[in-house]
N, C-alpha and C positions, 0 to 999 in steps of 0.2 A: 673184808673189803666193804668200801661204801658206795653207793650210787645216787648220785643226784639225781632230782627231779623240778621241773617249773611244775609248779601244781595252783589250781586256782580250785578252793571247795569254800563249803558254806559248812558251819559247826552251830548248830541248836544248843545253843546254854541256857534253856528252860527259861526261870524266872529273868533273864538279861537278854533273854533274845537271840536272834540269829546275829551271829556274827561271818564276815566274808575276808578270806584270807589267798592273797595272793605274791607266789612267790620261789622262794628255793627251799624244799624240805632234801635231807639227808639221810636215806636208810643204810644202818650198815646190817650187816650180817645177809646180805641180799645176795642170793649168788643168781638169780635171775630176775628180770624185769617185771613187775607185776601188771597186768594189761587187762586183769578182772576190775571196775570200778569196785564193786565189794569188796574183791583182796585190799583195794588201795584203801579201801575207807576204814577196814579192818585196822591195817597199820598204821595212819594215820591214828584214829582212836586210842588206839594203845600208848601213841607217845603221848597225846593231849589227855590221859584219862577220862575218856567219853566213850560210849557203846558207839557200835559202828553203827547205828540205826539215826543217830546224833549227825552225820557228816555226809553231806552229799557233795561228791565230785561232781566239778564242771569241767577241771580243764588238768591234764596230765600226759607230760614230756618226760622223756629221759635228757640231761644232758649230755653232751658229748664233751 
């Protein structure tokens, strides 16, 4: 199962700089909401391959 999210974070791409992304991410295999910013930034990371130390959340919704 998937769950949507509105998500607004910031992603550190070293030499290219901060980049700011706002919008609808898609996690599937989620059977619960993640409501840690670190979890979120964890997963996040992982789809963009970036460490989660790379992503700082500003703004994170479930949709309904």
């Amino acid at each position: 199962m998937s769950i949507k999210f509105y998500t607004r974070f910031v992603a550190d791409l070293g030499t290219r700089g901060p980049s700011e992304y706002t919008g609808i991410v898609e996690l599937g295999g989620q059977e619960t909401v993640p409501t840690d910013p670190k979890r979120v930034a964890r997963l996040l990371a992982r789809d963009l391959d970036l460490e989660a130390e790379e992503i700082r959340v500003l703004q994170w919704a479930r949709l309904h």
